[in-house]
C-alpha positions, 0 to 999 in steps of 0.5 A, spaced: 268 674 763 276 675 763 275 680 758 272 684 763 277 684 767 283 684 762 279 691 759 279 693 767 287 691 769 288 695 761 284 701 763 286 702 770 294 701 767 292 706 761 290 711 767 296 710 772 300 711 765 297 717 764 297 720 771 304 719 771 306 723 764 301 729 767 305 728 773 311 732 769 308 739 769 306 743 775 300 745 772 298 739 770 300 735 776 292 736 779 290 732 774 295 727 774 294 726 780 285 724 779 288 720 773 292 715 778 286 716 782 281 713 778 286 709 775 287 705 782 279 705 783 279 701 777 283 696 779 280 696 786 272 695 783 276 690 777 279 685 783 273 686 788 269 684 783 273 679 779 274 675 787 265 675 787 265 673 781 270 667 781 268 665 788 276 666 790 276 669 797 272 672 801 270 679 800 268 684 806 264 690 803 265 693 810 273 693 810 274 693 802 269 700 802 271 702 809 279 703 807 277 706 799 274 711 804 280 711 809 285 711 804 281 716 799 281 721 805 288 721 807 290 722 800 285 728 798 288 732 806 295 730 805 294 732 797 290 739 798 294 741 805 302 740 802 305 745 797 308 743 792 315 745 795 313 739 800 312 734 793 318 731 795 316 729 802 309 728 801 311 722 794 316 720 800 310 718 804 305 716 799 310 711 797 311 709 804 303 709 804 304 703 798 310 700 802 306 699 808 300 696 804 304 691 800 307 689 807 299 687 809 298 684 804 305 680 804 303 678 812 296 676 810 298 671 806 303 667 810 298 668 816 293 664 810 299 659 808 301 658 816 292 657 817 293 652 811 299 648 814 296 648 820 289 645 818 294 640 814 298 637 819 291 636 823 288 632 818 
């Protein structure tokens, strides 16, 4: 089972490589951009799926699908409505974006770890 997922993380990883060096053209950009997409919706399936396998956590299709629908809506209007002298700021806000969902994740974290010594202090 973990070759599957080594194959995914390594094929999600090729496609943002790919996407990035499409990124040096305007006239590539676009599809650039698909191949990071894809490459992020392949690491997305990979965890989910690795985190079903495995038992590890608690997968929510409701959240996990609604925010690959959210997040792919926001992304595909910001991508189409901006030109590309507005690339700058709408990188600045993609990476804003990532920021704000890394610190998430970063809070969800030590929201567990907090639960857990919690938990163990009862005991």
């Amino acid at each position: 089972m973990e070759d599957w997922v080594s194959v995914g993380y390594l094929l999600s990883a090729a496609l943002f490589i790919f996407g990035l060096k499409k990124l040096g053209h305007p006239r590539t950009a676009p599809f650039g951009n698909q191949l990071g997409a894809m490459g992020m919706l392949v690491a997305v399936i990979t965890t989910v799926l690795q985190m079903q396998l495995t038992g590890n956590g608690v997968v929510d299709w409701t959240l996990i699908i609604g925010g690959l629908v959210l997040g792919s809506a926001i992304g595909y209007w910001l991508a189409v409505r901006v030109e590309m002298t507005g690339m700058p700021e709408l990188v600045a806000m993609f990476n804003g974006f990532g920021g704000a969902a890394s610190a998430l994740v970063a809070l969800s974290e030590i929201w567990r770890y907090l639960e857990d010594a919690a938990i163990s202090l009862k005991v």
